[in-house]
Jmol script that loads the backbone (N, CA, C; Angstrom):
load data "model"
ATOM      1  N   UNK A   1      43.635  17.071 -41.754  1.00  0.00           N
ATOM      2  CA  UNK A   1      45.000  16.758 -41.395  1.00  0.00           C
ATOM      3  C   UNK A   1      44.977  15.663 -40.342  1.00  0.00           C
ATOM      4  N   UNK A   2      45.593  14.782 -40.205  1.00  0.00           N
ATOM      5  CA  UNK A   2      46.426  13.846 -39.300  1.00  0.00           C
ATOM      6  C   UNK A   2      47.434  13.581 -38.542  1.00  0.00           C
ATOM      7  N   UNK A   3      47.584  13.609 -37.287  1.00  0.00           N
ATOM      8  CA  UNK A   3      48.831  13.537 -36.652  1.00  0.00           C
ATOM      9  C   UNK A   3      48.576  12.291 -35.726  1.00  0.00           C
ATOM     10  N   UNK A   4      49.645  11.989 -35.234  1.00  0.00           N
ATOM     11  CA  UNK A   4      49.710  10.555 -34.179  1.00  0.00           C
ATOM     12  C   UNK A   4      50.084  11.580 -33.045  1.00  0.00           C
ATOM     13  N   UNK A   5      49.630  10.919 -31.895  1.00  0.00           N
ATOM     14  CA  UNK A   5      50.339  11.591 -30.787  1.00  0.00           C
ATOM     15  C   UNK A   5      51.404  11.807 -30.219  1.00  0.00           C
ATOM     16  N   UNK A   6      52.449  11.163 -31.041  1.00  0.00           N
ATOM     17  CA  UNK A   6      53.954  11.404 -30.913  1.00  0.00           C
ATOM     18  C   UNK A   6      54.211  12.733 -31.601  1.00  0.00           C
ATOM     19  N   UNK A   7      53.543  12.621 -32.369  1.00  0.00           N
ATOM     20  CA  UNK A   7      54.174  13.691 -33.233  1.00  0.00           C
ATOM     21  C   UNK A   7      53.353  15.224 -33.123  1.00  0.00           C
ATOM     22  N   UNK A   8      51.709  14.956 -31.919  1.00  0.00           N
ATOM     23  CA  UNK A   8      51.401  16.402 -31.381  1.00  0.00           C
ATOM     24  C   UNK A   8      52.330  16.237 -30.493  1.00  0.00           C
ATOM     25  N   UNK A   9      53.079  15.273 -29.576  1.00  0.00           N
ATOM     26  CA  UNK A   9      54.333  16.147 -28.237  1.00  0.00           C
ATOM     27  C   UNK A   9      55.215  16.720 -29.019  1.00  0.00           C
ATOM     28  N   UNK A  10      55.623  16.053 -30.483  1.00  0.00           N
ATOM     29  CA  UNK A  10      57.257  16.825 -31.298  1.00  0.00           C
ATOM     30  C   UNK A  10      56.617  18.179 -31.715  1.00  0.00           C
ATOM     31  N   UNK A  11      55.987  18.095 -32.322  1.00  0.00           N
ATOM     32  CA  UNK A  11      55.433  19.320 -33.138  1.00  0.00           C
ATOM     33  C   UNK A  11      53.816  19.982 -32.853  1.00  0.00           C
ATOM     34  N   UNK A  12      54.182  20.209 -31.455  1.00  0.00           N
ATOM     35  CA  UNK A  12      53.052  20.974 -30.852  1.00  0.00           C
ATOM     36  C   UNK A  12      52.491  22.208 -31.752  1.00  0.00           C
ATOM     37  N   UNK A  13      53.822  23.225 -31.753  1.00  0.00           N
ATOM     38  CA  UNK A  13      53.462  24.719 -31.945  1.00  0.00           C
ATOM     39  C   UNK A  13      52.786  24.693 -34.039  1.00  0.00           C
ATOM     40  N   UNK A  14      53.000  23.729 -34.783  1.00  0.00           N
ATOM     41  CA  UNK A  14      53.272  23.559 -36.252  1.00  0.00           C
ATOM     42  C   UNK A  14      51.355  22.791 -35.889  1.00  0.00           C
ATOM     43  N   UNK A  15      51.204  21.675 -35.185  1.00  0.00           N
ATOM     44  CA  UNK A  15      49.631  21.462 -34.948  1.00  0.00           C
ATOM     45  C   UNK A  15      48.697  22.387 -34.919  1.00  0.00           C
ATOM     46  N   UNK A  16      49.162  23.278 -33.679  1.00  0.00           N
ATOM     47  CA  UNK A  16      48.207  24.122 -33.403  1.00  0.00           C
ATOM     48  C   UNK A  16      48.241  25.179 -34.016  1.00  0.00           C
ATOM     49  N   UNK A  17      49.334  25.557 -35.045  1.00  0.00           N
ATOM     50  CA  UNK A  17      48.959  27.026 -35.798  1.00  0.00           C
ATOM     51  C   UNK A  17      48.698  26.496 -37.233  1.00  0.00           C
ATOM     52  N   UNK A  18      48.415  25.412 -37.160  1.00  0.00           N
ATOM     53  CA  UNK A  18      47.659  24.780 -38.437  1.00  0.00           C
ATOM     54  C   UNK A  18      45.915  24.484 -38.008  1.00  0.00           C
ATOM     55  N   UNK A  19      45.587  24.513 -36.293  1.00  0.00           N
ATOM     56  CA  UNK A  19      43.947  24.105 -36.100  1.00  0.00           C
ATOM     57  C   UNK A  19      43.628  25.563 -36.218  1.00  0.00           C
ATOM     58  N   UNK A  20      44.675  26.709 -35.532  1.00  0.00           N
ATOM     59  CA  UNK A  20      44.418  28.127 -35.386  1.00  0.00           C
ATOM     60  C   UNK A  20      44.037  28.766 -37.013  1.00  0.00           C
ATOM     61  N   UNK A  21      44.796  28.107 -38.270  1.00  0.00           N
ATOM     62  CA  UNK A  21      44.330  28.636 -39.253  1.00  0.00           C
ATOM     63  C   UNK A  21      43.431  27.992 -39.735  1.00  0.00           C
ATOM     64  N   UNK A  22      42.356  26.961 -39.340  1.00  0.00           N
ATOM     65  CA  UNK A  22      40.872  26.449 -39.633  1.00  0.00           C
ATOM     66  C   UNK A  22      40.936  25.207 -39.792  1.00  0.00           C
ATOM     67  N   UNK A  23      42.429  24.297 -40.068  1.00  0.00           N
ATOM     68  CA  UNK A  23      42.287  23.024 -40.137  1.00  0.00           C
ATOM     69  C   UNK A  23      42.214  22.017 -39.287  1.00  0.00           C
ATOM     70  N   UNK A  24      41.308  21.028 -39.351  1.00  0.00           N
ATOM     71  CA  UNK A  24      40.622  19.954 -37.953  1.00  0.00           C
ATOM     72  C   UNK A  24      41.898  19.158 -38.084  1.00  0.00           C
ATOM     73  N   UNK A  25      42.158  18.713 -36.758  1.00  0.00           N
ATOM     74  CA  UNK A  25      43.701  17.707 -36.777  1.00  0.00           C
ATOM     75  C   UNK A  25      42.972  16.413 -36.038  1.00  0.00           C
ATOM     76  N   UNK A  26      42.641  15.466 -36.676  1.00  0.00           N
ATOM     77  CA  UNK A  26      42.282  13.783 -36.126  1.00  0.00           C
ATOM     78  C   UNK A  26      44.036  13.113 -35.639  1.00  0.00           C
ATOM     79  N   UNK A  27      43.337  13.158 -34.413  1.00  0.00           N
ATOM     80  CA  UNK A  27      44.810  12.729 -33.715  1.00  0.00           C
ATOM     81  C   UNK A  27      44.576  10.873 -33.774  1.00  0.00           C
ATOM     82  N   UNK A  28      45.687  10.560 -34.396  1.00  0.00           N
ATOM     83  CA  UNK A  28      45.426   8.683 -33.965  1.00  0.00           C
ATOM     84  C   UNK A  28      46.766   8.383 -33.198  1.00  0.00           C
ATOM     85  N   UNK A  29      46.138   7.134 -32.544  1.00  0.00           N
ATOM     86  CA  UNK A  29      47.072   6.446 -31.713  1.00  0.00           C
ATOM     87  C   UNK A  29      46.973   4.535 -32.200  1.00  0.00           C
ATOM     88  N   UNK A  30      47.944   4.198 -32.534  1.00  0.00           N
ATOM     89  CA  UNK A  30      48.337   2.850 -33.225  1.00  0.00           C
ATOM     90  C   UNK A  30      47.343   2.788 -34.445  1.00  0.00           C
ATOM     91  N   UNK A  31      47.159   3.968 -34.807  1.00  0.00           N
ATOM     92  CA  UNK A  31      46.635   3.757 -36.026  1.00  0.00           C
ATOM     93  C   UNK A  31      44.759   4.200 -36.151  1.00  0.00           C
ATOM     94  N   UNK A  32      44.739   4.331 -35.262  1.00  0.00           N
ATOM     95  CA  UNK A  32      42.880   4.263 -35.291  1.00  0.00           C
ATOM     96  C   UNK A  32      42.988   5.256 -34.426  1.00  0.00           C
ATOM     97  N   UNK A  33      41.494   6.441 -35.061  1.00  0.00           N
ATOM     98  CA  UNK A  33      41.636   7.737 -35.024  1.00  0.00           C
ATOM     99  C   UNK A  33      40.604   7.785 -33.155  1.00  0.00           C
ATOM    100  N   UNK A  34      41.769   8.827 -32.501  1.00  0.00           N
ATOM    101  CA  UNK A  34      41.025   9.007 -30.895  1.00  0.00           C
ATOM    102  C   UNK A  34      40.786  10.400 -30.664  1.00  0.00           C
ATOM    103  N   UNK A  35      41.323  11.458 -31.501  1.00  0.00           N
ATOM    104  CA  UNK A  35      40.512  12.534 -30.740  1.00  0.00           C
ATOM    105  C   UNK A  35      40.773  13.757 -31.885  1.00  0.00           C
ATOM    106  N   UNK A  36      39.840  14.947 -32.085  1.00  0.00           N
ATOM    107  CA  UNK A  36      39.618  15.544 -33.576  1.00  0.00           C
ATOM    108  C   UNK A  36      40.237  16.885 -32.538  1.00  0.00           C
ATOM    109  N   UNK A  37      41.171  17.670 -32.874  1.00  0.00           N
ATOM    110  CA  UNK A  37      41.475  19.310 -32.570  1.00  0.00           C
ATOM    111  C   UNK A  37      40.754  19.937 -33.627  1.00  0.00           C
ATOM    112  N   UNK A  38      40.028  20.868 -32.979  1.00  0.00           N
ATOM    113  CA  UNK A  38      39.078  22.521 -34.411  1.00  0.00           C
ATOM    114  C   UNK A  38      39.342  23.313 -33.069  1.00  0.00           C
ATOM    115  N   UNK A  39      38.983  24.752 -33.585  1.00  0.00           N
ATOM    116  CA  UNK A  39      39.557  25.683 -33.289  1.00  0.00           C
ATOM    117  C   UNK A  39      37.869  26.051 -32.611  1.00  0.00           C
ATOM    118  N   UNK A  40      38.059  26.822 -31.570  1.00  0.00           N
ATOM    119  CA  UNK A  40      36.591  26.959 -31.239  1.00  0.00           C
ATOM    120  C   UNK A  40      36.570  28.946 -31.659  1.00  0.00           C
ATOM    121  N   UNK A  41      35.055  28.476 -31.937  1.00  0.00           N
ATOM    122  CA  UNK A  41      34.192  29.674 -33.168  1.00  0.00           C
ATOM    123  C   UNK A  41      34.098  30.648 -31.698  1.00  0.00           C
ATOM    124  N   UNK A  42      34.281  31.931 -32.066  1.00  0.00           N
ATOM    125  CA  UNK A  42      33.812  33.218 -31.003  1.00  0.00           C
ATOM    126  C   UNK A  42      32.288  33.513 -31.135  1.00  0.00           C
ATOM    127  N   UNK A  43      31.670  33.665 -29.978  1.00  0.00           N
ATOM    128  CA  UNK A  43      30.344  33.524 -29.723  1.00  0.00           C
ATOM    129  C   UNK A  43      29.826  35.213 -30.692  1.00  0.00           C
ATOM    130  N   UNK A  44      28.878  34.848 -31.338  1.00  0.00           N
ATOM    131  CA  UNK A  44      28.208  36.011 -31.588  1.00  0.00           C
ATOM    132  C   UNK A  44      26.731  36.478 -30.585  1.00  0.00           C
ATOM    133  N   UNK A  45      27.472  37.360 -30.246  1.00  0.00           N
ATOM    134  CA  UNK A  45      26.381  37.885 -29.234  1.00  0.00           C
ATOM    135  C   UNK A  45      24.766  38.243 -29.142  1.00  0.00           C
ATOM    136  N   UNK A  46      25.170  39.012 -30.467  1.00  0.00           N
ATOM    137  CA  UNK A  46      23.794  39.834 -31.418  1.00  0.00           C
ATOM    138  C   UNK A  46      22.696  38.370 -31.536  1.00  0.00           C
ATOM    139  N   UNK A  47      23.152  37.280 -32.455  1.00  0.00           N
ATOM    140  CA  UNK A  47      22.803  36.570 -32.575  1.00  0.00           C
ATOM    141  C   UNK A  47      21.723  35.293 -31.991  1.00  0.00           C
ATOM    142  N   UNK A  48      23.236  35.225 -30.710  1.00  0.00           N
ATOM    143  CA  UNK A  48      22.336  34.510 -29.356  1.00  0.00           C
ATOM    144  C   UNK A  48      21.259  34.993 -28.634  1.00  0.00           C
ATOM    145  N   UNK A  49      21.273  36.398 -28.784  1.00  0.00           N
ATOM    146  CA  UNK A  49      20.212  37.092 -28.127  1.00  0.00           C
ATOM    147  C   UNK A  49      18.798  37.174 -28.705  1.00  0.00           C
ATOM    148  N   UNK A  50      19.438  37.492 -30.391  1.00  0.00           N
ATOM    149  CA  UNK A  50      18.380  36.915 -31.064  1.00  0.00           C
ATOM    150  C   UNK A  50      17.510  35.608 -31.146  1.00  0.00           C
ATOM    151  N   UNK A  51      18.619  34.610 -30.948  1.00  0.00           N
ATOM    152  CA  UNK A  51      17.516  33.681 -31.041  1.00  0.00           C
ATOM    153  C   UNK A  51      17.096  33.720 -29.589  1.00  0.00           C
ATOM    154  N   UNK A  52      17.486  33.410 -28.015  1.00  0.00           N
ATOM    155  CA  UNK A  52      16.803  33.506 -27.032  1.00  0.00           C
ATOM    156  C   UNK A  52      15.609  34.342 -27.510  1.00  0.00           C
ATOM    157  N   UNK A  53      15.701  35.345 -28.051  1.00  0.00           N
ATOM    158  CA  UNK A  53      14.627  36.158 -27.694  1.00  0.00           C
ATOM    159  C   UNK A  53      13.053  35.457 -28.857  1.00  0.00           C
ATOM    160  N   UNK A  54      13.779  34.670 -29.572  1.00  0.00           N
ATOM    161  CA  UNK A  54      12.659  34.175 -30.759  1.00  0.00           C
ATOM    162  C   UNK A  54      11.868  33.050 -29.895  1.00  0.00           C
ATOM    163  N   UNK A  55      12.691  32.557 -29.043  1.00  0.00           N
ATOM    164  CA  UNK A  55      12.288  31.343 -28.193  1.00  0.00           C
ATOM    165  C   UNK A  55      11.249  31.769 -27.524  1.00  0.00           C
ATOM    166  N   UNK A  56      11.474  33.114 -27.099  1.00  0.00           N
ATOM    167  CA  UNK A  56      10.140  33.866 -26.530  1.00  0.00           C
ATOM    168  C   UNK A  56      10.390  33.505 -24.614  1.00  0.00           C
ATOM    169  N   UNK A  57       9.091  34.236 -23.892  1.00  0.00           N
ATOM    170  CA  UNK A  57       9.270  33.441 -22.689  1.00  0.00           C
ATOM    171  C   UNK A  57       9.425  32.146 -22.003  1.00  0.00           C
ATOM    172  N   UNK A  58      10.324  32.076 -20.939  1.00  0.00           N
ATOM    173  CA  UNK A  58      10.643  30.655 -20.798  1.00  0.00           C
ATOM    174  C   UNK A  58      10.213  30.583 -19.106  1.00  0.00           C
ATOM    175  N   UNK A  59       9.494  29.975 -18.835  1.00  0.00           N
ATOM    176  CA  UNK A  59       9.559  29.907 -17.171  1.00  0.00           C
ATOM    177  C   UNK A  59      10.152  28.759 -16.530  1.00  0.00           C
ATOM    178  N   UNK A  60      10.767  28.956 -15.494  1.00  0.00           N
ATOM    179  CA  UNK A  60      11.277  28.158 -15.206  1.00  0.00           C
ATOM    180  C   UNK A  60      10.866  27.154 -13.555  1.00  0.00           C
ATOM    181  N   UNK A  61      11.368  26.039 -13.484  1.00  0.00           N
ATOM    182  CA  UNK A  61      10.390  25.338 -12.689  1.00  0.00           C
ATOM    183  C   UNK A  61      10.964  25.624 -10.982  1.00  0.00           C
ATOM    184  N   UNK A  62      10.329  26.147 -10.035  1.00  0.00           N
ATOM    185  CA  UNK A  62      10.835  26.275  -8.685  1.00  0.00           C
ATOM    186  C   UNK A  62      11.707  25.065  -8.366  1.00  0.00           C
ATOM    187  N   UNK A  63      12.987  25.634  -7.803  1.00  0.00           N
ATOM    188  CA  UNK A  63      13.934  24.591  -7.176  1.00  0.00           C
ATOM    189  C   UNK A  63      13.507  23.662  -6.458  1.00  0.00           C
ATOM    190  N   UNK A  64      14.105  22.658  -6.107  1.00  0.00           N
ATOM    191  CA  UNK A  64      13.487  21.782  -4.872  1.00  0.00           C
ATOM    192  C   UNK A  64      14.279  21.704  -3.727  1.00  0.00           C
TER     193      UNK A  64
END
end "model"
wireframe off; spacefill off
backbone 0.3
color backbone group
């Protein structure tokens, strides 16, 4: 989807419950595209832990 930035200030709430149901919104301004809205993914926990833990030990270097 595409919107200009006039039209995320008119139609804020219709943008964002269109990024909220999965679609990326490329915002342009005079025509040439400046900034992409997606909806950010909920962290899976199980997962992250999993991989930290595949990474194995990590040491880390004394402060300075």
């Amino acid at each position: 989807m595409q919107a200009t930035l006039t039209e995320l200030r008119r139609e804020t709430g219709r943008i964002i419950r269109a990024v909220e149901h999965g679609a990326e919104v490329v915002l342009t301004e005079h025509g040439e595209p400046r900034l992409t809205l997606t909806a950010i993914k909920p962290v899976d926990r199980k997962a992250a832990a999993a991989a930290l833990k595949a990474i194995g030990p990590v040491e880390f270097l004394p402060r300075k």
